[in-house]
N, C-alpha and C positions, 0 to 999 in steps of 0.2 A: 505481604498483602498483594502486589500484584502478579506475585508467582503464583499465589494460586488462582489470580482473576487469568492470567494466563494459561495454568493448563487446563482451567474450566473451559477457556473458547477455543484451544487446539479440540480437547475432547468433543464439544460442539460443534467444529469445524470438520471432525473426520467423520459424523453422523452425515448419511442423505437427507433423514428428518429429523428438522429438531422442531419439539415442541417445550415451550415455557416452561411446563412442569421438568422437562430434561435440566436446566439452569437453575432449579429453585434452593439447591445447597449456595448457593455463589447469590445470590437475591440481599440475603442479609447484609453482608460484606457491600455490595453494590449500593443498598442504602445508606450505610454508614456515612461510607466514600461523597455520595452526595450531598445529605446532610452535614457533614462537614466542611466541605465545598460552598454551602450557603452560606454556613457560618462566615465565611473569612468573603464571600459577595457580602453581603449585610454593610461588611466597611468600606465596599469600595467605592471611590470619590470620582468625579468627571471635574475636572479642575478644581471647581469648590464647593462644585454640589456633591450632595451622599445620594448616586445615584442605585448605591447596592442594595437597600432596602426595597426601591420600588423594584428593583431584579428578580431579587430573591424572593417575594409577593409573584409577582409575574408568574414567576416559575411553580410555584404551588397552584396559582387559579388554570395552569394551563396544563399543568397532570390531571385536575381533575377535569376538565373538557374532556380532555383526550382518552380520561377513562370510560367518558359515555359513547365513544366510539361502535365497541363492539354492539353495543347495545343499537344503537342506527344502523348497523349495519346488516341486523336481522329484522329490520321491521316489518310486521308482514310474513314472516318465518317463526315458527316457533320449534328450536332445533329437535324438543323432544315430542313434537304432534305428530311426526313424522312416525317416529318408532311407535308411539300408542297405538296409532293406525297400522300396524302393523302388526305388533302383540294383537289387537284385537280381530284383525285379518285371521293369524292363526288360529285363535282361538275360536271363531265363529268356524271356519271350515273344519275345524278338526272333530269339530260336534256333528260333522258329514260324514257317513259308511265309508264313501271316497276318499281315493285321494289325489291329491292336486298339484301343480305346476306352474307357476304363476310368473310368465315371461315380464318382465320390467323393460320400461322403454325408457330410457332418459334422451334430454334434449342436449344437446349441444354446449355446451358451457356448466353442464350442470355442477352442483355444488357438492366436491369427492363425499364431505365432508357426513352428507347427507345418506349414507349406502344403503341398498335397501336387499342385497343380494348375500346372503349370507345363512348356513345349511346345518342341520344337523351333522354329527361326525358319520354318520351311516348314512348317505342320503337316498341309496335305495329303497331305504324300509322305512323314511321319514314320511311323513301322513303330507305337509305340505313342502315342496321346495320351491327355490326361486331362484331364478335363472335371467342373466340380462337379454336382452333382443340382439341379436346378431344378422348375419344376412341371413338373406330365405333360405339357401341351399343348408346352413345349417344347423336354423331351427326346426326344418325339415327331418335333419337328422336326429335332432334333439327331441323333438315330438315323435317320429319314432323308438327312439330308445325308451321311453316311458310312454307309450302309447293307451296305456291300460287308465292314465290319471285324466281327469279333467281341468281341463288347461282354461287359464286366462293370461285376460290383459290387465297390467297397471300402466298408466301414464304416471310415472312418478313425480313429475316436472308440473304435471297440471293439477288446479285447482278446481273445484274440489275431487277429490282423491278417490276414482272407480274403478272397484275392480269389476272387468267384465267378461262374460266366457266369449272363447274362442273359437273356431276350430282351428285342429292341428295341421289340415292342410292348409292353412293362412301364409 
């Protein structure tokens, strides 16, 4: 059992990113382990009181706190309004002759998690693309190389969510 909990977190540990679904084969084992762990808290005494039971309680009302975590931590966010306005973004422009360039600005801190810059495999002959803000001198050159599209602006960071035309000499 803890050979494998072991080479699960080496495996873990050699990733740059790990995400949860990466550990979810080693999840079951890890419940177990704890669950069993309650068990043998449950008996535990502080001199002569059976303090394990209120532990072992404890520890269950405060996995479920802590699972409404994520849930607070978006409030105000809804991770997938984000992409709807986006599929809907393409979708209205592409029902235009044109085609378009749609420079993204994010603020400072923004949230990776949230990407909004992301292209067809051909993106010269894709109807819309999107491109993040960079300095002037080289969305200057960016706005040249596809000079023939009509460009705008997203504020991605702001609410609510405009896209607004440009021009390319901006």
């Amino acid at each position: 059992i803890s050979g494998f909990l072991l080479v699960m977190m080496v495996g873990a540990l050699s990733e740059t990113w790990v995400y949860p679904h990466y550990l979810a084969p080693g999840y079951g084992l890890v419940f177990a382990i704890v669950l069993g762990s309650m068990r043998h808290l449950r008996c535990f005494r502080f001199g002569r009181k059976l303090v394990g039971l209120a532990l072992s309680r404890s520890i269950v009302v405060f996995s479920l706190v802590l699972s409404l975590y994520p849930l607070a931590t978006h409030m105000g966010v809804n991770p997938q309004s984000w992409s709807l306005w986006r599929a809907q973004a393409i979708k209205e422009l592409g029902r235009t002759p044109d085609q378009h360039l749609i420079l993204v600005r994010y603020r400072t801190g923004h949230n990776t998690d949230l990407e909004w810059v992301y292209n067809e495999a051909d993106i010269d002959n894709s109807k819309v693309i999107w491109a993040r803000e960079m300095d002037r001198e080289s969305n200057l050159k960016l706005f040249q190389y596809f000079r023939q599209r009509k460009t705008w602006l997203l504020e991605a960071d702001k609410l609510p969510l405009v896209l607004r035309p440009i021009q390319a000499d901006q």
